[in-house]
C-alpha positions in Angstrom: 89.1 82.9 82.8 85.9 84.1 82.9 84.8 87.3 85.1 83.4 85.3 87.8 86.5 82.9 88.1 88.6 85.6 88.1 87.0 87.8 90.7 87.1 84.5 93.7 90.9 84.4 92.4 91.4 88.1 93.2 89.5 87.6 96.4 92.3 85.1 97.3 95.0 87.6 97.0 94.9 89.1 100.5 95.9 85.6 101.5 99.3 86.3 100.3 102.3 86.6 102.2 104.8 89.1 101.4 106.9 86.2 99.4 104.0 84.6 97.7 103.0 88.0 96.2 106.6 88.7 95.1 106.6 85.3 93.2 102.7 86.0 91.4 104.0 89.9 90.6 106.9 88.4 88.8 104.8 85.7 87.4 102.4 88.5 85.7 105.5 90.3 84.8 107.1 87.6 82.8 103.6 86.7 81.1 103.5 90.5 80.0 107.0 90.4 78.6 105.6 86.7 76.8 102.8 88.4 74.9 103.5 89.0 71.7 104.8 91.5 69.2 102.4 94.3 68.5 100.3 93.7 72.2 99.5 97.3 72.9 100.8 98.0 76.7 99.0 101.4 75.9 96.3 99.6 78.5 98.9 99.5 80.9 101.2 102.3 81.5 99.7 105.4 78.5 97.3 108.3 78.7 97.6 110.4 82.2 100.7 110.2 84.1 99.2 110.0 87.3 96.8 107.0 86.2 100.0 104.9 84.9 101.8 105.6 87.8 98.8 103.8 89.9 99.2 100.7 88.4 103.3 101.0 89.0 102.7 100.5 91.6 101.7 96.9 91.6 104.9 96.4 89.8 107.5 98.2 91.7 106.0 99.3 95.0 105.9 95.5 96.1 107.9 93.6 94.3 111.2 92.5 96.5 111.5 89.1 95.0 115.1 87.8 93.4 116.0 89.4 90.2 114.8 87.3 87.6 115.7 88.7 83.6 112.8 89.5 81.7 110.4 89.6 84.7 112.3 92.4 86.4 113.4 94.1 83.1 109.3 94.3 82.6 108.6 96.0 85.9 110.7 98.3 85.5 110.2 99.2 81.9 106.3 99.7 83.3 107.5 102.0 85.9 109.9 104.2 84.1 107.3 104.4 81.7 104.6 105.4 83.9 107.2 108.1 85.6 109.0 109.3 82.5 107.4 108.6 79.4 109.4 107.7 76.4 113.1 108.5 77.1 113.5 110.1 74.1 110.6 112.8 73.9 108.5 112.3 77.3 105.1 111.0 75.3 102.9 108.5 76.9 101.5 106.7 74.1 103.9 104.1 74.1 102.9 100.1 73.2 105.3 96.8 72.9 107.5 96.0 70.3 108.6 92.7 71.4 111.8 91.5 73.0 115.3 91.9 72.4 118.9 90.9 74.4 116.5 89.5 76.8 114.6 92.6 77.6 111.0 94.1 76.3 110.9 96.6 73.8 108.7 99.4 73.1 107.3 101.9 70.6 106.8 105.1 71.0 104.0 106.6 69.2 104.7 110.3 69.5 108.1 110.1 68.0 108.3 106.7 66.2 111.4 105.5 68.6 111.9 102.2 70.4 113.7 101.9 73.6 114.0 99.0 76.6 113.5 99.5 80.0 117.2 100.4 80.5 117.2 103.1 77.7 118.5 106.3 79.2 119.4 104.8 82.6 123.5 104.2 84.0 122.4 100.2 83.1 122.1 101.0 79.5 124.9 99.1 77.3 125.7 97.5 80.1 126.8 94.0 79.4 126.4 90.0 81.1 122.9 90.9 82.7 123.0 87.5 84.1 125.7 88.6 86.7 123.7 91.8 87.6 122.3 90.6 90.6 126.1 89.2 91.8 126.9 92.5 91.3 124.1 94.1 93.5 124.5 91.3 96.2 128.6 92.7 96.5 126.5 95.8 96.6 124.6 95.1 99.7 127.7 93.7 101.0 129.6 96.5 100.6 132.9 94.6 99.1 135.9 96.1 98.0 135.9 96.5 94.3 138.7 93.4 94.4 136.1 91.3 95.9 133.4 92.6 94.2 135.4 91.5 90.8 136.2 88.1 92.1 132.3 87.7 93.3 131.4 88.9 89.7 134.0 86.4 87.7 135.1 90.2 85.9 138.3 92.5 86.1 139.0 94.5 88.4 138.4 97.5 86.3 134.8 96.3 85.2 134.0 96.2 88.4 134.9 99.6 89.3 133.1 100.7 86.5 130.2 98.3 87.0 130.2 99.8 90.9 129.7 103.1 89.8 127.3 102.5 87.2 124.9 101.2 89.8 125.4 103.9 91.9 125.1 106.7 89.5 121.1 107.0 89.2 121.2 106.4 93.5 122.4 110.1 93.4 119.1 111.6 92.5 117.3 109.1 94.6 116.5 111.2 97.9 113.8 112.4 99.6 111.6 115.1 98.4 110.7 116.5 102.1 112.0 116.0 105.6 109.2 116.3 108.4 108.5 116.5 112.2 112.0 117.1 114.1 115.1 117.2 111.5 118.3 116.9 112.3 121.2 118.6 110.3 125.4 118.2 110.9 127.9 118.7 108.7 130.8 116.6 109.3 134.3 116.3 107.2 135.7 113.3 104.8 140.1 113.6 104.0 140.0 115.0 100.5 141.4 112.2 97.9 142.6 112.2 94.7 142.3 108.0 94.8 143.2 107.1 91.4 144.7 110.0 89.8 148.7 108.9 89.2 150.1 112.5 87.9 149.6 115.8 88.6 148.7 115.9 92.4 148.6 118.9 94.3 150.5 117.6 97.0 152.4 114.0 98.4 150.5 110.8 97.2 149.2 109.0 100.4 148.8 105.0 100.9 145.9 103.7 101.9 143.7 107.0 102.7 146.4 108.1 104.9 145.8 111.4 107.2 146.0 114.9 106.8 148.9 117.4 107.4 147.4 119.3 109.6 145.5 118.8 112.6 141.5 119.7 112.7 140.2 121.7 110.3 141.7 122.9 106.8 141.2 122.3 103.1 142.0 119.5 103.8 138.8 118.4 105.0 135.5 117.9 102.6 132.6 118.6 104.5 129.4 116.8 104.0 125.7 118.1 105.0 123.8 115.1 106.5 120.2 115.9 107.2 117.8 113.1 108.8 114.4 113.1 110.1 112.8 110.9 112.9 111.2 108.3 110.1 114.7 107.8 109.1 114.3 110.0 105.8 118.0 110.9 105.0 119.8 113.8 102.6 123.1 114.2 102.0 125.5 116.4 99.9 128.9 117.2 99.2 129.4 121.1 100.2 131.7 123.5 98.2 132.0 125.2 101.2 130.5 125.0 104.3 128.6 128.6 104.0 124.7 129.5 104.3 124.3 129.5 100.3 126.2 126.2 100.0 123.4 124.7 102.8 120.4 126.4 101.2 121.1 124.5 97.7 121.1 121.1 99.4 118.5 121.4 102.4 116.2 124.6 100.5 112.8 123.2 99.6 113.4 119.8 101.4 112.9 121.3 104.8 110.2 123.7 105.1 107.6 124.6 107.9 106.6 122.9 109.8 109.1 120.9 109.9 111.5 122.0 113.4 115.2 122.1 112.9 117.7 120.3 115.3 121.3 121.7 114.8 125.1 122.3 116.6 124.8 126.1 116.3 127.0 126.6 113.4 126.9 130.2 111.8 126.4 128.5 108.2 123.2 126.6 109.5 121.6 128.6 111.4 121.9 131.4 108.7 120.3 129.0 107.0 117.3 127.9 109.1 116.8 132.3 109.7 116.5 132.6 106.0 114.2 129.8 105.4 112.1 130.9 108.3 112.3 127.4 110.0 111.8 126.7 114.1 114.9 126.1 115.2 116.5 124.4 118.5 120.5 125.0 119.0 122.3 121.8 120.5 125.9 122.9 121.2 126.3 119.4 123.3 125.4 116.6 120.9 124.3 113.3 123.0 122.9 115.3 125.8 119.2 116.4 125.1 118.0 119.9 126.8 116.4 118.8 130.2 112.8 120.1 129.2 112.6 119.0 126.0 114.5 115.1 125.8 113.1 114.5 121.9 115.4 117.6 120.5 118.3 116.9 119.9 120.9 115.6 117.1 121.8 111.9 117.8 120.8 110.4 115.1 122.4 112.5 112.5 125.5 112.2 114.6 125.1 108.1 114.6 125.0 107.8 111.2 127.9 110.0 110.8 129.7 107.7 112.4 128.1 104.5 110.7 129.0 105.9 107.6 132.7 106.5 108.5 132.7 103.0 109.4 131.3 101.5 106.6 133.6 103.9 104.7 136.6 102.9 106.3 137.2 99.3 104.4 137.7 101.1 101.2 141.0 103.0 102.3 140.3 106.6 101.2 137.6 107.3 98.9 138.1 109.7 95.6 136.5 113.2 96.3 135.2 112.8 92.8 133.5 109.7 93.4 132.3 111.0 97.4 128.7 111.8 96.2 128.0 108.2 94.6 129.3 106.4 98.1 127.4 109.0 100.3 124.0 107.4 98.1 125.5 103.9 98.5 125.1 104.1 102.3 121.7 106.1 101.8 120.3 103.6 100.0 121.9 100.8 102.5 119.7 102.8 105.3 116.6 103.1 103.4 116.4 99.8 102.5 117.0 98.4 105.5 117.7 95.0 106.5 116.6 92.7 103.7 117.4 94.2 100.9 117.0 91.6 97.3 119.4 92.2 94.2 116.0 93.6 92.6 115.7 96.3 94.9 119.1 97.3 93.7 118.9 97.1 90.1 115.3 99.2 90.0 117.7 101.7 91.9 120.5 101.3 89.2 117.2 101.7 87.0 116.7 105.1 88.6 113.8 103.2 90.8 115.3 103.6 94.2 113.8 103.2 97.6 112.8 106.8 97.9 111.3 106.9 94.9 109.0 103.6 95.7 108.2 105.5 98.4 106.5 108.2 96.9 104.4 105.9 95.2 
């Protein structure tokens, strides 16, 4: 195509609905994993950083379209690349090597290594990449790991494992800052030991079961929810609820001049004092302060209780495994409410939503 053929077909490209430009991204994606062995993709995705993370964007910042093998595996191998480097030694002079297992390969210059786009991700290994996409649509459903198996046509213990795999790069995948009015509430999940079949510390329960004692007590695992008006969400599993425990999780993400919403709690507000945040104390939750109706914490409190509810199917979740559903229903939110099977393998990929958005 010659320059001035190609410059009336870019022109065109506005024209494109959000579908039609899914379906030419993955297009150019599957022609780039086509080219063959030796194409440098050193044009692409080496030399600055910042300059390769530009053109991700084009690849991963748009693209929602169904997950489609090689096409996807090349966006996200272009991304990774322009965020990471090579996976073994961070360089940036990296070029093609072909395909493999039905995924591009690539060179690394720096340390004379190869790697795919999966190459130090939870995905990596992983086997039956056809079914991936089953696997993110139970996903998105939020099935049972029974279902999930039977959607998938695999055991019940590859599923659990398959579950978790796709859910284990999700944990890093939060927001870097939380602006405007933020919201922050802890609230409490039954400790489990799901799973474990010797050993316990106390009675086995059936089906989560409930505590021993009433309110409060070890018993209880609490969980730091923090939320923003845009919807920007961070959560964490506490140790304890304390000031130190809250300053890990929320220090650095909420800063001035950002404005604290909270319930009054001594381990909070120690922790908005120390940061040197505004802060407004809600001791009523639902019921705004008459002068100022925008400050209060309803919306950390609603997704407290959407995220019981979703939580609820799965009878008792494993404390061990708390942190990896906490960024299951994260990502849920953040994607909102058409998420594709490729949005969810990029976030296996360590590519989620709140990454994108950064781009």
């Amino acid at each position: 195509m010659d320059a001035a053929a190609f410059a009336a077909w870019r022109a065109g490209v506005g024209l494109l609905d959000r579908t039609q430009r899914s379906l030419l991204l993955d297009d150019l994606a599957s022609a780039e994993a086509a080219d063959p062995i030796g194409h440098p993709v050193a044009e692409i995705v080496t030399g600055p950083m910042e300059a390769a993370a530009t053109v991700a964007v084009a690849a991963v910042g748009e693209a929602a379209g169904p997950a489609s093998g090689q096409g996807l595996m090349a966006q996200i191998g272009q991304a990774r690349i322009a965020r990471f480097g090579c996976p073994h030694c961070g360089g940036d002079d990296i070029r093609r090597r072909g395909n493999a297992s039905g995924k591009p390969r690539y060179r690394c210059t720096n340390c004379g290594k190869s790697f795919n786009p999966l190459t130090g991700t939870p995905l990596a290994g992983l086997r039956h990449m056809d079914r991936w996409s089953v696997q993110a649509q139970a996903l998105i459903s939020g099935e049972t790991v029974a279902k999930a198996a039977n959607r998938c046509k695999v055991a019940y213990t590859t599923a659990f494992r398959w579950r978790h795999r796709f859910l284990a790069a999700l944990n890093s995948d939060k927001p870097r800052h939380l602006s405007g009015i933020v919201e922050a509430d802890e609230t409490f999940i039954l400790e489990s030991f799901k799973g474990k079949r010797s050993e316990l510390p106390r009675p086995a329960r059936k089906r989560g079961g409930k505590a021993a004692k009433r309110g409060l007590s070890v018993e209880q695992i609490p969980v730091m929810v923090a939320r923003d008006r845009d919807g920007a969400t961070i959560d964490a599993v506490l140790p304890r609820l304390d000031a130190a425990s809250i300053t890990t999780v929320l220090g650095g993400v909420i800063t001035r001049p950002a404005e604290l919403c909270c319930d009054g709690g001594s381990a909070i507000t120690a922790f908005a004092r120390r940061a040197g945040l505004t802060f407004h104390v809600l001791p009523a939750p639902g019921i705004p302060q008459p002068g100022a109706p925008a400050l209060h914490i309803n919306n950390v409190n609603a997704y407290h209780g959407r995220l019981k509810e979703w939580m609820r199917r799965f009878h008792g979740v494993a404390t061990k495994n708390l942190p990896n559903y906490l960024s299951w229903r994260r990502t849920i939110e953040a994607l909102g409410p058409a998420p594709t099977s490729a949005d969810w393998i990029k976030g296996a990929a360590g590519l989620g939503p709140y990454y994108q958005s950064t781009l």
